[in-house]
C-alpha positions in Angstrom: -53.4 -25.2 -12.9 -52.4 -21.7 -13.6 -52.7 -20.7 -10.0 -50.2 -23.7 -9.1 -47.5 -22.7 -11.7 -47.6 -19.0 -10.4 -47.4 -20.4 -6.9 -44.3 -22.6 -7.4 -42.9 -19.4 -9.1 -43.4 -17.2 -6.4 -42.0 -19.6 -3.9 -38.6 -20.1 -6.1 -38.1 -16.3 -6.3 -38.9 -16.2 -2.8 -36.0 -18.4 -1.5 -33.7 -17.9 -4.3 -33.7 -13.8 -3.1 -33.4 -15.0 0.6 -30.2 -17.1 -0.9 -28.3 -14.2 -2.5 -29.5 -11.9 0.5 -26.7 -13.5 3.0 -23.7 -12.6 0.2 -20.7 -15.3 -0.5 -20.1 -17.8 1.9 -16.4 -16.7 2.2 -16.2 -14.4 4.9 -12.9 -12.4 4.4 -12.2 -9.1 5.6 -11.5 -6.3 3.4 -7.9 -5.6 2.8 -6.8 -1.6 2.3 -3.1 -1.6 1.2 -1.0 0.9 2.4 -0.1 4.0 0.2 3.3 5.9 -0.5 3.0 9.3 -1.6 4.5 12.9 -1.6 8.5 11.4 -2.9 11.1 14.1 -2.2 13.4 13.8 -4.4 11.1 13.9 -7.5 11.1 10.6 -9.7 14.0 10.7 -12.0 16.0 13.2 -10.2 20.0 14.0 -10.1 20.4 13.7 -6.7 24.3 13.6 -4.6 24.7 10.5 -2.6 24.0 11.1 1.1 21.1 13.2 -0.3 17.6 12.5 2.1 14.8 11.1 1.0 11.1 11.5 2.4 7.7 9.8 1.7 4.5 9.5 2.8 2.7 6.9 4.1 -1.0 6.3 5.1 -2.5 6.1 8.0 -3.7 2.8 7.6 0.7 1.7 7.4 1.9 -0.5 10.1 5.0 1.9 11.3 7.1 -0.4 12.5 6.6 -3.0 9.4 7.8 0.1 7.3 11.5 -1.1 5.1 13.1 1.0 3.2 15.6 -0.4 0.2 17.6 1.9 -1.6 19.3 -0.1 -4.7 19.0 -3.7 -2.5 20.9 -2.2 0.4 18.7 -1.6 3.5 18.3 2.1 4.8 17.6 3.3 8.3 14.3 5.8 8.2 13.4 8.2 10.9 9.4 7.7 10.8 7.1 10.8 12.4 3.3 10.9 12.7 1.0 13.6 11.3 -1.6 14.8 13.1 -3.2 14.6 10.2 -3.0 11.3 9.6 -0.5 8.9 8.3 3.5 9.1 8.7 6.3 11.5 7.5 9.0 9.0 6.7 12.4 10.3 6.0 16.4 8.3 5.3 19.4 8.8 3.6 20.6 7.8 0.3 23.9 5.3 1.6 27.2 7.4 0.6 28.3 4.5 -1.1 26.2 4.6 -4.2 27.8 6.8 -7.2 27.0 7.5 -10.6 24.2 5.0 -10.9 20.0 4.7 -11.2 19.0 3.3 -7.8 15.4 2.3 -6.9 14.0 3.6 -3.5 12.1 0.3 -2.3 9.2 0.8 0.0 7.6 -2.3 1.9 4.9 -2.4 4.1 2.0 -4.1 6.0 -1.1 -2.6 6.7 -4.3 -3.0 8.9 -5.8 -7.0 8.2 -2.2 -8.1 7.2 -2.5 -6.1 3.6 1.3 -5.9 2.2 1.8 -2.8 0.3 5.2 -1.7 -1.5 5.7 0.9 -3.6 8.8 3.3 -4.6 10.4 5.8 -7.1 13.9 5.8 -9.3 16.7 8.6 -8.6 19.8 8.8 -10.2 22.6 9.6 -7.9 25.7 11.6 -9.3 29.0 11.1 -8.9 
C-alpha cells in the first residue's frame, strides 16, 4: 500500500513539472520601450526661444515614429544615427513661445509595436 501511494506521488510530480515546463500559454513577445536620454538644455533651464534642443534616443526607436511636442505645438526634428547606436535627435524651440514653462514632449514606437514617450520642462525667457 505504501509502494502505491509513493507511486501515484511520483507520477503527479512527474506531470505536474512537465506542466509548468512549457511556461504560460499566452505567447506574447517581449516589448522593450524606447528610451530618451542625454536632454540638452538641462531640465529646468532658462532657455531663449528659438533655442535648440537635442535628445537621445535608443537604438531600439522607430525613427520615423519619432514626434516631438514642445508646449502642444508640433516641432520639426532633424534625426541622425550614431554609429554607436541609437539616434541624435535635434529641433527648435518655436519663436513663438515667451516667458513661459513649456514641456518638450517625446513620442515614440519601438521594435514589437512598444510606445515609449518621455520628455523634460524648460522655461523659455522672454
Amino acid at each position: 500500500m505504501k509502494q502505491l501511494k509513493f507511486l501515484w506521488f511520483f507520477i503527479l510530480m512527474t506531470m505536474s513539472s512537465t506542466l509548468w515546463a512549457y511556461g504560460s500559454s499566452s505567447s506574447s513577445k517581449a516589448c522593450a520601450k524606447p528610451e530618451f536620454s542625454n536632454f540638452v538644455p538641462a531640465n529646468n533651464a532658462n532657455v531663449a526661444d528659438g533655442s535648440v534642443f537635442s535628445f537621445f534616443a535608443s537604438a531600439n526607436t522607430l525613427p520615423s515614429s519619432i514626434k516631438v511636442v514642445v508646449k502642444d505645438l508640433p516641432t520639426t526634428v532633424k534625426i541622425t544615427p550614431k554609429k554607436e547606436g541609437g539616434f541624435l535627435v535635434e529641433g527648435t524651440i518655436p519663436a513663438s513661445l515667451k516667458g513661459v514653462y513649456a514641456r518638450i514632449a517625446i513620442t515614440a514606437d519601438g521594435q514589437n509595436n512598444c510606445k515609449g514617450n518621455g520628455g523634460w520642462l524648460v522655461k523659455i525667457l522672454e
